[in-house]
PDB file of N, CA, C and O in Angstrom:
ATOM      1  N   UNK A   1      84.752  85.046  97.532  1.00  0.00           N
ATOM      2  CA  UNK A   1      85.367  86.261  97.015  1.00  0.00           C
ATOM      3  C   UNK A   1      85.240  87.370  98.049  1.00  0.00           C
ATOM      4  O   UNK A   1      84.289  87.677  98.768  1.00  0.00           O
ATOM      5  N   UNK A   2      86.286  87.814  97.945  1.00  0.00           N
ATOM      6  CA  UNK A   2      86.129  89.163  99.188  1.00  0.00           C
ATOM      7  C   UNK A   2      85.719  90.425  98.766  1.00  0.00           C
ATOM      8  O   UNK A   2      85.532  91.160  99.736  1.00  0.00           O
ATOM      9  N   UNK A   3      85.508  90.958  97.696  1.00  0.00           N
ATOM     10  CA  UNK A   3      85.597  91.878  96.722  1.00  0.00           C
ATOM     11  C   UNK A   3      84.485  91.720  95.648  1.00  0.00           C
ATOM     12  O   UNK A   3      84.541  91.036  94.626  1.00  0.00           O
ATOM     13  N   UNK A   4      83.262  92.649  96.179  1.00  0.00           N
ATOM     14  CA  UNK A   4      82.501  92.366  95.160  1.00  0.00           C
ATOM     15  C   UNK A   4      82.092  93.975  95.109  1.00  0.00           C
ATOM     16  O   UNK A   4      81.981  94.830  95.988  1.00  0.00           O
ATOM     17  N   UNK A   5      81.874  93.990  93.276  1.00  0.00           N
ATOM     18  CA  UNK A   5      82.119  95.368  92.838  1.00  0.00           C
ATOM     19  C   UNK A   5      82.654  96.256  92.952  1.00  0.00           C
ATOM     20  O   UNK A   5      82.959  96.455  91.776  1.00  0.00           O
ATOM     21  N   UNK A   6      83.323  97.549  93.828  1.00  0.00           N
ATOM     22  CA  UNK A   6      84.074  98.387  93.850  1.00  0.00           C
ATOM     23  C   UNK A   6      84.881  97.704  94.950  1.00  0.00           C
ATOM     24  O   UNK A   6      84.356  96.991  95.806  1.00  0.00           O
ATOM     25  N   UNK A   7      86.433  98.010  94.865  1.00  0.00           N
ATOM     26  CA  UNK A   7      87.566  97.491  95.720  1.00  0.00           C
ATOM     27  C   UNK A   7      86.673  97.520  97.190  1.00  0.00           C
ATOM     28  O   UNK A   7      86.626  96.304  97.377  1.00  0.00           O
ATOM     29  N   UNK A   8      86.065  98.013  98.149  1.00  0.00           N
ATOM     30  CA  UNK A   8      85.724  97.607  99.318  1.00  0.00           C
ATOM     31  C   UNK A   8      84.297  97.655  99.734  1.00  0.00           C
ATOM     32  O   UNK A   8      83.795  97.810 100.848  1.00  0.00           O
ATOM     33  N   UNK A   9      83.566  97.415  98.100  1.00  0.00           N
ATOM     34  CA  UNK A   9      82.180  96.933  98.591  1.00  0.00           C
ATOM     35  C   UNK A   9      82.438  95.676  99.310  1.00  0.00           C
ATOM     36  O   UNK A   9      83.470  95.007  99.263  1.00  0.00           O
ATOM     37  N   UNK A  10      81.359  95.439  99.987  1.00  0.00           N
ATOM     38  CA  UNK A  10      80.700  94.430 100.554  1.00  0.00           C
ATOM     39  C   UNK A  10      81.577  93.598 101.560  1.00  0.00           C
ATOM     40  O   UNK A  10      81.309  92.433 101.853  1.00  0.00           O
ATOM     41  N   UNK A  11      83.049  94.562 102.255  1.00  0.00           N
ATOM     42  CA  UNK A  11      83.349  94.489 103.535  1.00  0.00           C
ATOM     43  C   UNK A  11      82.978  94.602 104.344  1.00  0.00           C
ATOM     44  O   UNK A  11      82.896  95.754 104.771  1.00  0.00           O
ATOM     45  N   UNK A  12      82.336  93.167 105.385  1.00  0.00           N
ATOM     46  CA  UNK A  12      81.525  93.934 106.868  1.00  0.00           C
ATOM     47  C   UNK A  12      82.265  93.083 107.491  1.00  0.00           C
ATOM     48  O   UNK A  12      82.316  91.867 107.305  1.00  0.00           O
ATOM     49  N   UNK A  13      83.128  94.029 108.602  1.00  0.00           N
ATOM     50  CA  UNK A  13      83.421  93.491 109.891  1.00  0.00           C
ATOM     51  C   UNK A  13      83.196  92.974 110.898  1.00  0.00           C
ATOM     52  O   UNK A  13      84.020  92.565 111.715  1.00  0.00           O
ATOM     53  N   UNK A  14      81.922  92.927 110.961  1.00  0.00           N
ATOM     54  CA  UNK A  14      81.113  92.187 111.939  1.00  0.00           C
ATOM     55  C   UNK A  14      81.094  90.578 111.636  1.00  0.00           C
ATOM     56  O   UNK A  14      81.054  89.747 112.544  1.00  0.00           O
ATOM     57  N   UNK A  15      81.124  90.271 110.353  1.00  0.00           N
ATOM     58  CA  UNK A  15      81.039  88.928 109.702  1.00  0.00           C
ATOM     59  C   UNK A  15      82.002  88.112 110.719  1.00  0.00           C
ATOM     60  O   UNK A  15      83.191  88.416 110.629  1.00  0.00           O
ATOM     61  N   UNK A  16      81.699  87.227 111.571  1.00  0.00           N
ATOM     62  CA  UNK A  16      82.774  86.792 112.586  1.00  0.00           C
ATOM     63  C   UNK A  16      83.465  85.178 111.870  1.00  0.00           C
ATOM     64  O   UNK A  16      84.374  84.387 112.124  1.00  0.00           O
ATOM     65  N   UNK A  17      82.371  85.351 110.862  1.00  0.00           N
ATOM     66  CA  UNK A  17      83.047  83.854 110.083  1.00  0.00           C
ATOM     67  C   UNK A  17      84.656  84.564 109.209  1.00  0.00           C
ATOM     68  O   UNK A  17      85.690  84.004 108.844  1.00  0.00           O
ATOM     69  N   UNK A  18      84.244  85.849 109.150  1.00  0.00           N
ATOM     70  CA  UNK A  18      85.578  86.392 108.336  1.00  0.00           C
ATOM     71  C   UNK A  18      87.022  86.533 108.945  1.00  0.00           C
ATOM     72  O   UNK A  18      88.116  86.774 108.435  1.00  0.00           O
ATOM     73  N   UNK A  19      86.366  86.152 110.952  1.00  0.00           N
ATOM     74  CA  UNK A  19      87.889  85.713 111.756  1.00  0.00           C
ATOM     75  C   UNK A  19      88.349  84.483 111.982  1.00  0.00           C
ATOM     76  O   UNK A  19      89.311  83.964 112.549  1.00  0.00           O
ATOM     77  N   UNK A  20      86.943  83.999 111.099  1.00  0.00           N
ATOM     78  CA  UNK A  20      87.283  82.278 111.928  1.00  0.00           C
ATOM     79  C   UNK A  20      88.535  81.780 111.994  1.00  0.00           C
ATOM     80  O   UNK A  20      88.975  81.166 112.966  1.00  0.00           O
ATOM     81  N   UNK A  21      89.510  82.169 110.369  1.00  0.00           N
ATOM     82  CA  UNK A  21      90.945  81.439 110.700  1.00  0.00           C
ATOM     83  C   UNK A  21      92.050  82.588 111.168  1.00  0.00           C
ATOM     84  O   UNK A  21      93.210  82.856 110.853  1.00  0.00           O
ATOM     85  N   UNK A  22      91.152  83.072 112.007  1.00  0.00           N
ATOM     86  CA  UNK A  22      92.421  84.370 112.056  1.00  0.00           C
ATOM     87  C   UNK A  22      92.134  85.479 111.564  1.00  0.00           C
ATOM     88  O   UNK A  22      91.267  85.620 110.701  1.00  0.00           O
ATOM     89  N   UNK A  23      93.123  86.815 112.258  1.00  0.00           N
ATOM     90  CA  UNK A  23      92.817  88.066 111.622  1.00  0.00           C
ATOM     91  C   UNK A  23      92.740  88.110 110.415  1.00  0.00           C
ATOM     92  O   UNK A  23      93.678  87.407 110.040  1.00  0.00           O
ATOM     93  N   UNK A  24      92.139  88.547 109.406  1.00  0.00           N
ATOM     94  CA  UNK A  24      91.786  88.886 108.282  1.00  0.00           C
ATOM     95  C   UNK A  24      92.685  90.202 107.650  1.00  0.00           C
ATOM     96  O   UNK A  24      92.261  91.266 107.199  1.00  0.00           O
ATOM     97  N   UNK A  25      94.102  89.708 107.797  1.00  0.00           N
ATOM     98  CA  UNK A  25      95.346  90.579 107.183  1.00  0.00           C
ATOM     99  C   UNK A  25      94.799  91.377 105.692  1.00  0.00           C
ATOM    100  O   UNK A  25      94.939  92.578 105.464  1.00  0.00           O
ATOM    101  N   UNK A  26      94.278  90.566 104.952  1.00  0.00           N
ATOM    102  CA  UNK A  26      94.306  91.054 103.909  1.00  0.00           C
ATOM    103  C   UNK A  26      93.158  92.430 103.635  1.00  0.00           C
ATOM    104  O   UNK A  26      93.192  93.439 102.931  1.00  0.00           O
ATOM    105  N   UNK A  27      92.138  91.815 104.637  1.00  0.00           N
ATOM    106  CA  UNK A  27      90.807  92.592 104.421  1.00  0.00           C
ATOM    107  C   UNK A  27      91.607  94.610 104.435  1.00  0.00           C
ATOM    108  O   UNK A  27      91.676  95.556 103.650  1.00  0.00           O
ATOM    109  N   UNK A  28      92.074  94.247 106.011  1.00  0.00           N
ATOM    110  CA  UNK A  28      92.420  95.824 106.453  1.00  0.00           C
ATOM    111  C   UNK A  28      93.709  96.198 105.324  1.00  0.00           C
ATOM    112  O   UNK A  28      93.655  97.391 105.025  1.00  0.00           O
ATOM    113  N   UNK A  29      94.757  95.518 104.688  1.00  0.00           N
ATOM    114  CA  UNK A  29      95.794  95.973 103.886  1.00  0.00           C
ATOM    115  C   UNK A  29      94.960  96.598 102.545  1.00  0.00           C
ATOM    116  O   UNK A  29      95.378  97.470 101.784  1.00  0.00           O
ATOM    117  N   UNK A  30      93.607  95.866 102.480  1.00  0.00           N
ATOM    118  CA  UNK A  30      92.955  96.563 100.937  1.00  0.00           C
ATOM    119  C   UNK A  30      92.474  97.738 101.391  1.00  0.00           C
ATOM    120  O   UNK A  30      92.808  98.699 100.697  1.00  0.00           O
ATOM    121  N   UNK A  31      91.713  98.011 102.450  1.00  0.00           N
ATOM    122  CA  UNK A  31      91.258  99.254 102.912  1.00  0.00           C
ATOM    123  C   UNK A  31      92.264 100.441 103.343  1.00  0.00           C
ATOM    124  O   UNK A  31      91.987 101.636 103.444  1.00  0.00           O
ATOM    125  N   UNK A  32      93.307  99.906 103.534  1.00  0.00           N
ATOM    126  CA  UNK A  32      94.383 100.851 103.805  1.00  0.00           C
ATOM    127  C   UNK A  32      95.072 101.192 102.184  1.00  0.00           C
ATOM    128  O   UNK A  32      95.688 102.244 102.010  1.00  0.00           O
ATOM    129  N   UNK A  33      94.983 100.702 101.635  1.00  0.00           N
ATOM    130  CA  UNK A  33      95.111 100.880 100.322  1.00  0.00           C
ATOM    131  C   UNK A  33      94.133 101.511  99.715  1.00  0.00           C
ATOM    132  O   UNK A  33      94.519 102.626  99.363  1.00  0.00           O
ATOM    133  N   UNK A  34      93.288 101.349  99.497  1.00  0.00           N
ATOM    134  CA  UNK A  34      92.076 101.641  98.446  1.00  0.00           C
ATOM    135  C   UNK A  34      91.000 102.635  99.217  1.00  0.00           C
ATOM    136  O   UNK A  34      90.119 103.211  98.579  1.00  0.00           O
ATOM    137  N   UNK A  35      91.136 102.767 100.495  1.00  0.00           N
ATOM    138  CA  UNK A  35      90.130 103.405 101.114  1.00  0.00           C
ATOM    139  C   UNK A  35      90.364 103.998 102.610  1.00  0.00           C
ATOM    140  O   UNK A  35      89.408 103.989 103.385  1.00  0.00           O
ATOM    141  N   UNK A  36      91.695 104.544 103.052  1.00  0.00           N
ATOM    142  CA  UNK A  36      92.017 104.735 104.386  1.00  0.00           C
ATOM    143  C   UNK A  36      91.696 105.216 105.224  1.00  0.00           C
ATOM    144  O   UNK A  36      92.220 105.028 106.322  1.00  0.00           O
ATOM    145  N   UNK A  37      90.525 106.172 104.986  1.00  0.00           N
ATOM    146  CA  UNK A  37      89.349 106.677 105.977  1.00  0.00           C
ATOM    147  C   UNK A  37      87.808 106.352 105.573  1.00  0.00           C
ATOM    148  O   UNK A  37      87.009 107.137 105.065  1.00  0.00           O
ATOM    149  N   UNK A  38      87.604 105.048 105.915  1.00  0.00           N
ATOM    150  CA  UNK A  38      86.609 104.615 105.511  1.00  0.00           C
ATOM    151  C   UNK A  38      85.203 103.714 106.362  1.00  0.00           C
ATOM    152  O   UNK A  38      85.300 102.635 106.946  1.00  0.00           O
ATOM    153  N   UNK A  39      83.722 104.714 106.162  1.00  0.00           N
ATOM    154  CA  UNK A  39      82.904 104.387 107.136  1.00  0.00           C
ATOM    155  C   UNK A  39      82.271 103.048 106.888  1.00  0.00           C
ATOM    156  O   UNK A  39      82.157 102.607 105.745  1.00  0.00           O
ATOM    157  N   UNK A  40      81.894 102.453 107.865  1.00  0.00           N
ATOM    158  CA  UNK A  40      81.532 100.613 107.995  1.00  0.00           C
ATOM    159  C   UNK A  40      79.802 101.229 107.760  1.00  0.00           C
ATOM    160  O   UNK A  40      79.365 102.045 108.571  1.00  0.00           O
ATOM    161  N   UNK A  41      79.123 100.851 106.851  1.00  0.00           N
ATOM    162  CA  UNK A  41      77.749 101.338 106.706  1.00  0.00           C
ATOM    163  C   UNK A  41      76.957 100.036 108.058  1.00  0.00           C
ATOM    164  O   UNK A  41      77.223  98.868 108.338  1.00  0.00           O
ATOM    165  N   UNK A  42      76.183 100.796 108.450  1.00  0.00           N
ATOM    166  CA  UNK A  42      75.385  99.286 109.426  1.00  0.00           C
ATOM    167  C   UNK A  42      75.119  98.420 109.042  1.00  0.00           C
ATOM    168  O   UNK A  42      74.588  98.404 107.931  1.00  0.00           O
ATOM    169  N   UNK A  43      75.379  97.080 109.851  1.00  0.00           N
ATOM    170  CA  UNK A  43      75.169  95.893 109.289  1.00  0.00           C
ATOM    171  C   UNK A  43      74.544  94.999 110.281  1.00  0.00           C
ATOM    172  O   UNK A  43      74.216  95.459 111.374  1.00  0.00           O
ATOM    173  N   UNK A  44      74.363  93.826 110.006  1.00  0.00           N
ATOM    174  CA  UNK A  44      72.998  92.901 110.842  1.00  0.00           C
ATOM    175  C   UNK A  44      73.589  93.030 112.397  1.00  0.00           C
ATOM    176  O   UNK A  44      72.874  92.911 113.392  1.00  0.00           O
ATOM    177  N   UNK A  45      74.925  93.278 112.424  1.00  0.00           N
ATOM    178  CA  UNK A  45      75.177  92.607 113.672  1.00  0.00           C
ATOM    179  C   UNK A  45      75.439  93.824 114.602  1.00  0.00           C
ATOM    180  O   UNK A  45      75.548  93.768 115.827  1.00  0.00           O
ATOM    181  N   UNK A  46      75.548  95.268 113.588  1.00  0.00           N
ATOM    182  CA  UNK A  46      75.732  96.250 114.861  1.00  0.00           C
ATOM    183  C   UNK A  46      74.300  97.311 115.034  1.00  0.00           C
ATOM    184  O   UNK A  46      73.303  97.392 114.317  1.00  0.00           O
ATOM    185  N   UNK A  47      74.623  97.952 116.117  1.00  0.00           N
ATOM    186  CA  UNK A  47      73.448  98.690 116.717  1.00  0.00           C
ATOM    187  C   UNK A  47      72.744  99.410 115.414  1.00  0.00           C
ATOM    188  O   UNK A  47      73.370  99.780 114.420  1.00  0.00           O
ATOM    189  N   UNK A  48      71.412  99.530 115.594  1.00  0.00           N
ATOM    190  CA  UNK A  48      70.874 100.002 114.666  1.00  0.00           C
ATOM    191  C   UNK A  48      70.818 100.044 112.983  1.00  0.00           C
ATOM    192  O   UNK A  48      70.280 100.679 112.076  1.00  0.00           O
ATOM    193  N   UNK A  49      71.859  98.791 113.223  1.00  0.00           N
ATOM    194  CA  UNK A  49      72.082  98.130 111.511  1.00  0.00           C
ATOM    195  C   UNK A  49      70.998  97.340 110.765  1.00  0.00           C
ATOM    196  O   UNK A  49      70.054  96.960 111.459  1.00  0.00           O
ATOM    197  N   UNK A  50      70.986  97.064 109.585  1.00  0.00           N
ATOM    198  CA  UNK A  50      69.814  96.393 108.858  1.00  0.00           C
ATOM    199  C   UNK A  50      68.988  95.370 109.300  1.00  0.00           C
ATOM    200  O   UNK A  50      68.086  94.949 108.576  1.00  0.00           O
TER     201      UNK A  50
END
């Protein structure tokens, strides 16, 4: 599931399994929808993330 709890919880871009088959069209069309200026909170894979 891509979508857990509010329309763009638990989107992280860093997730590189989330390019494995390719750009991830859908991910950025929900955020451009539901959230179009929207900050990536830190995550395992970027600087100073969890």
């Amino acid at each position: 599931m891509l979508w857990e709890g509010d329309l763009v919880d638990g989107i992280d871009l860093t997730a590189l399994d989330r390019f494995a088959a390719g750009f991830p069209h859908e991910v950025f069309d929900r955020l451009r929808e539901h959230a179009p200026v929207w900050w990536h909170p830190p995550a395992e894979h970027t600087p100073g993330g969890a």
